[in-house]
KOLGU-574185 format. One line per field, with one value per residue (C-alpha): x, y, z; residue number from 1; residue in one letter. Coordinates in Angstrom, 3 decimals. Layout:
east X_...
north Y_...
up Z_...
nr NUM_...
rest A_...
# end
This chain:
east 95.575_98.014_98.398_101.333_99.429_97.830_97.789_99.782_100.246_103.918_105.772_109.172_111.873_110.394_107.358_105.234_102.298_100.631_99.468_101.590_100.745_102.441_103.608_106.065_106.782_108.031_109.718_110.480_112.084_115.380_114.504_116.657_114.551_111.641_112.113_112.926_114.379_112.052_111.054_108.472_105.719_104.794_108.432_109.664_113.362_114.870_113.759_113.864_109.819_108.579_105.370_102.827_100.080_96.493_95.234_98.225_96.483_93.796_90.572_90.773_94.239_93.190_90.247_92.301_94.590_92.060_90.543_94.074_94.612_91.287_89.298
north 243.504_246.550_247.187_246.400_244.427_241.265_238.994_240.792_239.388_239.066_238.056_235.963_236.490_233.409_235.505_232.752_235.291_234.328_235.308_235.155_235.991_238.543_236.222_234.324_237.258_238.865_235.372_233.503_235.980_238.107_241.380_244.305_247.508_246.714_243.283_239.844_237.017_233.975_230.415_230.122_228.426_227.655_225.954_225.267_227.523_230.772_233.475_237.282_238.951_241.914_243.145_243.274_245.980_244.313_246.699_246.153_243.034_241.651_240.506_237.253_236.989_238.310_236.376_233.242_233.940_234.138_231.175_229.163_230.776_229.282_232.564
up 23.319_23.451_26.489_28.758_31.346_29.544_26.202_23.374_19.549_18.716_16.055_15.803_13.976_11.545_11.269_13.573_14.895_18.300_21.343_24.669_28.283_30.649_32.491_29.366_28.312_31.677_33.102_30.344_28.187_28.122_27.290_24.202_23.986_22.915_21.592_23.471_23.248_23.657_22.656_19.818_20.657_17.008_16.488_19.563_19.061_20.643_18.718_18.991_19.158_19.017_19.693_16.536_16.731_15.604_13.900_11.249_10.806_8.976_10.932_10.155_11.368_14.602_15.077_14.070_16.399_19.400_18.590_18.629_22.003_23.848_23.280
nr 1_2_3_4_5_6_7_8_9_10_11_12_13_14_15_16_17_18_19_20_21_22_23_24_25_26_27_28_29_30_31_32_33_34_35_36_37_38_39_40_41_42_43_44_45_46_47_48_49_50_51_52_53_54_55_56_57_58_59_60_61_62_63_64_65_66_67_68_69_70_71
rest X_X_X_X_X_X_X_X_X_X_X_X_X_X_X_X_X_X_X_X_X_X_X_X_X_X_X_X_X_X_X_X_X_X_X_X_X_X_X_X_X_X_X_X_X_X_X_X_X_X_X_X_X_X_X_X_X_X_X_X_X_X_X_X_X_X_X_X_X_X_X
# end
């Protein structure tokens, strides 16, 4: 999931981890180096993201968070 093309794991500024398509993150967003402005999907508000690597994550964190995301 690191690539630029694809999924990618982010993090808000809340610290909300999921999963977000190219797509939201490329039309939906307002980009600032290599963070962005966009709406949470966890809590619905405009928060700044940036991009969370997964192997600084547990397993389980990843795994939970492709099973919240359909696979």
């Amino acid at each position: 999931m690191e690539g630029i093309i694809g999924k990618r794991i982010l993090r808000c500024s809340d610290g909300h981890l999921f999963i977000s398509s190219e797509s939201s993150r490329l039309l939906l967003s307002l980009h600032f180096g290599s963070r962005r402005l966009m709406k949470c999907p966890v809590d619905g508000r405009l928060r700044m993201m940036s991009n969370v690597e997964s192997k600084d994550l547990p397993e389980s964190e990843v795994l939970r968070l492709i099973a919240e995301n359909g696979g």
